[in-house]
Every structure is written in C-alpha cells, then in structure tokens.
C-alpha positions as CSV (number, residue, x, y, z in Angstrom):
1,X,17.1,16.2,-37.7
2,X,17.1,13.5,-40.3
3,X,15.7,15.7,-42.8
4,X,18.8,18.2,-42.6
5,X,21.1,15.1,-42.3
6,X,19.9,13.4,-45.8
7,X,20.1,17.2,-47.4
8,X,23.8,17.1,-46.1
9,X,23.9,13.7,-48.2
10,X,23.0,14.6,-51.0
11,X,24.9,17.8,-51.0
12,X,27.8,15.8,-50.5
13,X,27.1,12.5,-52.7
14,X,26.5,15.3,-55.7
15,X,30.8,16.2,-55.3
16,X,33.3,14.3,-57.3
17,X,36.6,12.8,-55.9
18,X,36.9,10.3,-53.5
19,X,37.5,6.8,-55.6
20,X,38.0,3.9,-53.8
21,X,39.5,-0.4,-54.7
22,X,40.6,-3.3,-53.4
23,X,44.2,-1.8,-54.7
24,X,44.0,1.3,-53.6
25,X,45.7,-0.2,-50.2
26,X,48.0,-2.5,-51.5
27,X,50.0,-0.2,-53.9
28,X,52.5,-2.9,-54.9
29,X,49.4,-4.8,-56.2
30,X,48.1,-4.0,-60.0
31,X,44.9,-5.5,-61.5
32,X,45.6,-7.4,-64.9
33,X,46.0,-5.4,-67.6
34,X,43.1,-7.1,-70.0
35,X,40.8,-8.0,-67.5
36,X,36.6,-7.0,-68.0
37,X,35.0,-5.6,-65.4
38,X,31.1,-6.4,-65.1
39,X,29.0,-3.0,-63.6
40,X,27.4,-3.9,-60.5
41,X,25.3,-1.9,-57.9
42,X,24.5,-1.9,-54.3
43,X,22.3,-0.4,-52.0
44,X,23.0,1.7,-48.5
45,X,19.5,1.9,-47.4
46,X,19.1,4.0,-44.5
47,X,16.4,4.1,-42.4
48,X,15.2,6.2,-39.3
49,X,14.8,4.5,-36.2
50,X,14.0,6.4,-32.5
51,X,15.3,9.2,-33.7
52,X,18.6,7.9,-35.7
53,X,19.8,6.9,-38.7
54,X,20.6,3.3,-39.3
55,X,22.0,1.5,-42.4
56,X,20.9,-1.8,-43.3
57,X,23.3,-4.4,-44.1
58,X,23.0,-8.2,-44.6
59,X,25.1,-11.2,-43.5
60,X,25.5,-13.7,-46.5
61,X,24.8,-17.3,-46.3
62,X,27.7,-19.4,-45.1
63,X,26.4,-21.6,-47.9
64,X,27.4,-19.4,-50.8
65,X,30.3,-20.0,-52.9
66,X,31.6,-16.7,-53.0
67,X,32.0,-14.5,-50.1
68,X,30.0,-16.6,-47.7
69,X,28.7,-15.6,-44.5
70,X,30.8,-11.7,-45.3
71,X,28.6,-8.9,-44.5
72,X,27.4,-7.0,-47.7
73,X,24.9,-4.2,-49.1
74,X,22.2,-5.7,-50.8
75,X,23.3,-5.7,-54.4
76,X,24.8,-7.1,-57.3
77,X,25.6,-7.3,-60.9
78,X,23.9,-5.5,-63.7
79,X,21.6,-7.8,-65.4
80,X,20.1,-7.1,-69.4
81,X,17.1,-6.1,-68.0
82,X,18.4,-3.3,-65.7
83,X,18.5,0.2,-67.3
84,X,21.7,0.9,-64.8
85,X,23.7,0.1,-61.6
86,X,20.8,2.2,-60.0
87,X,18.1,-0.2,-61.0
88,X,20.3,-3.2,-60.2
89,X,20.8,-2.3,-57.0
90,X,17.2,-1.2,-56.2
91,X,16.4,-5.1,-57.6
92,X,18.6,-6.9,-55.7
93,X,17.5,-5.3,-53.0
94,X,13.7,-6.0,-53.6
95,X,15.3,-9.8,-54.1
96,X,17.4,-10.2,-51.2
97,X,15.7,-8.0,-48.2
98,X,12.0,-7.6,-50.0
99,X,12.5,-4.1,-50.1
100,X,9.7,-2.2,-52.6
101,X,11.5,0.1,-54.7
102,X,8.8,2.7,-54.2
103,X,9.6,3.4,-50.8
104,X,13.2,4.4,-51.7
105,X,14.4,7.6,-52.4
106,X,17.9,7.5,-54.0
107,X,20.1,10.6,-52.5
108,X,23.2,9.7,-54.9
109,X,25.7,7.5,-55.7
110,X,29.7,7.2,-54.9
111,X,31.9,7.0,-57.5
112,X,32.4,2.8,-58.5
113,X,34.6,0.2,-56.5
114,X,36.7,-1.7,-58.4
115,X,36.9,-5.6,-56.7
116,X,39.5,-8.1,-56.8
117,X,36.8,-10.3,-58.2
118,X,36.6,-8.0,-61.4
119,X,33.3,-6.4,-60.8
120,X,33.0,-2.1,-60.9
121,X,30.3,-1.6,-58.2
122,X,28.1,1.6,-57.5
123,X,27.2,1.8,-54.3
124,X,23.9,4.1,-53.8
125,X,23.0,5.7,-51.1
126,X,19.5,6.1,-50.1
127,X,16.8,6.9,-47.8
128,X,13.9,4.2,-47.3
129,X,10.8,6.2,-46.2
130,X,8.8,4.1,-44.2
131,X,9.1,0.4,-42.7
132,X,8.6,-2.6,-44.9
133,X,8.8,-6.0,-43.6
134,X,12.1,-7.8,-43.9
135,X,12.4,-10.0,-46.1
136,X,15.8,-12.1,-46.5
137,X,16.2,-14.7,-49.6
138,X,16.7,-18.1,-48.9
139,X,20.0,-19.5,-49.7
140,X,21.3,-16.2,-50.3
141,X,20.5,-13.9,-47.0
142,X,21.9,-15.6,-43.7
143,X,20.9,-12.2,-41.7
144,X,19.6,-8.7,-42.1
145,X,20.9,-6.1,-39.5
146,X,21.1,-2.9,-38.6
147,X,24.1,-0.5,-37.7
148,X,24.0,2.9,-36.6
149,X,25.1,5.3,-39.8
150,X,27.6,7.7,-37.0
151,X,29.1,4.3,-36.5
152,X,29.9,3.6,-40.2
153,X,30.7,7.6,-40.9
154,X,32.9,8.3,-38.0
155,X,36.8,7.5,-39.6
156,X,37.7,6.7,-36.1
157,X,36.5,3.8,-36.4
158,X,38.0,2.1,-39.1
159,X,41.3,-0.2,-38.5
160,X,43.2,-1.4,-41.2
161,X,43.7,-5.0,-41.2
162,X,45.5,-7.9,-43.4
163,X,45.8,-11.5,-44.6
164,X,47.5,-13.4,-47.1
165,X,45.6,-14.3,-50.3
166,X,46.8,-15.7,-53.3
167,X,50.5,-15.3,-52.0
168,X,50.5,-11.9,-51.1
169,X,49.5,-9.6,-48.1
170,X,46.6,-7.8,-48.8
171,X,45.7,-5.0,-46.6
172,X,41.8,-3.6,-46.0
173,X,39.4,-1.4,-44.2
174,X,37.6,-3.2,-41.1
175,X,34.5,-1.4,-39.0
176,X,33.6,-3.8,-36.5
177,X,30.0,-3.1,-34.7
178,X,29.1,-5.6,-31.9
179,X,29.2,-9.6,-33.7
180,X,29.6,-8.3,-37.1
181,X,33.0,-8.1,-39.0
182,X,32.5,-5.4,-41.4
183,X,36.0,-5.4,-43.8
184,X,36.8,-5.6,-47.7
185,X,34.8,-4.2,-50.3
186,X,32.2,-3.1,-48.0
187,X,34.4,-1.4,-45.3
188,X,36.4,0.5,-48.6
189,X,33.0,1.4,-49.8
190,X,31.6,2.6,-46.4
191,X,35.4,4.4,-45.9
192,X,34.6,6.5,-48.9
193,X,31.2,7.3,-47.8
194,X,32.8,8.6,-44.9
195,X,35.5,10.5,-46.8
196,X,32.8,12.3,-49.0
197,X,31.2,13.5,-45.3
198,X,34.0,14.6,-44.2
C-alpha cells in the first residue's frame, strides 16, 4: 500500500500550480516592495509505521527567539555550502532530528512559501526508508512527533483561524492533531500538499 501511495506522490509533486504565502489569505496585505527574500528548505519526512504513513514534525524550543515552541518541518535557510534548498533541507534535518541523508528518498518538492519573515521556503517531500534513531538538537528541538499523513492531507481538517499582529488581522491555516497546534507557515505548506493530492 505505501508503495502505490508514494508513486501517487510523486506523480502528483511532479505537476505545477498550487503556490502558497503568508498573503495569500489576507489579500488586503502586500509584502514590501524591495524586500530580499533568503531561499530556505524544509523537509516532510514520511515514514511507515504499522501499516501507515506518518509525517514527522518537530516542536521548537520555547527558548528560541523566533517562533518558539511552533511546530515546524525540520528545515531552514540555505547556507554557502548547500548546492540547493534540497540539500538545505536534508541538513537541517540531519542537525535537528539526526536524520542520515542516505536513508531519504526525496519524491519532490512543492512550489516555495513565501513568509512574513522574508524567507522563500521549499518544502520537500520525502520518504525515509528505514528507522533511525531520533535525534532532537539541544536548544533548538523541544519535541519530535509524529502525525498521521490522512490527517495532514484530508482538507477537512483545516480551519482557518486569526489574530492581530503588527496592527492588522492576519488570517491562517490551522490542523490541530491531539496537543499539537499546527497553523502558519506550516499549516499553508501542509494545505498545499493537500491541494496538489487532491
């Protein structure tokens, strides 16, 4: 069953369309004109568990200055030594989870998330083919968790939520599963994921 499932990914990761932002619900709001935008990339690693697919996601430390204790995809920005977002994202997850790059096979990639924080991040989607021992960084990693992928893919379960922020209502993607609060830049990538399945 997996097998014919991550086929289906990849079929469906290889189509164009489906863009996704932290604007794209809050219409009124426009990014600054001049603004850079530094390339990042994040892993959905998805591993096979009793029969099903989970994705792994992590909790960040409540400690961090920037998003702390939001749940994220094991990523980040593109450093000098990466050759792309794809290598970026298969580092930071070797860093932040300890997972060996050998054991994943990359399906695809969505198109890149544009943040409010001025990054342009690629999230890739891939398959990790056998356990490895978790890992989490210290002072980065609060929590490493699972979800089930149907959970994640199913459109039903998204609920648009909002809060003020800088003096304006911003509006977002939420998927809530059990304790964790899964919204932003996360949620918006996951909702296109689910979008491309669809």
């Amino acid at each position: 069953m997996a097998a014919d499932q991550l086929a289906h990914f990849r079929k469906a990761l290889a189509q164009t369309g489906v863009t996704s932002s932290d604007f794209d619900l809050n219409k009124g709001s426009t990014p600054p004109a001049n603004r850079t935008l530094r390339p990042a990339g994040v892993l959905a690693p998805i591993v096979e568990r009793g029969g099903r697919l989970e994705l792994i996601l992590t909790k960040r430390s409540s400690a961090l200055k920037h998003h702390p204790g939001q749940i994220a995809f094991p990523g980040g920005k593109q450093d000098g030594g990466d050759a792309d977002v794809v290598a970026a994202a298969l580092r930071e997850a070797r860093e932040e989870i300890g997972l060996p790059s050998d054991l994943v096979d990359v399906l695809g990639t969505l198109p890149a998330h544009e943040t409010v924080t001025n990054f342009l991040v690629t999230p890739v989607i891939a398959f990790v083919k056998k356990d490895f021992e978790i890992i989490p960084e210290p002072g980065e990693v609060e929590e490493v968790f699972t979800v089930p992928l149907d959970h994640v893919l199913n459109a039903e379960n998204y609920v648009v939520q909002s809060r003020r922020w800088q003096g304006q209502r911003r509006y977002y993607y939420t998927v809530p599963y059990g304790p964790y609060y899964i919204w932003g830049a996360t949620a918006r990538m996951l909702r296109a994921w689910t979008e491309r399945m669809m």
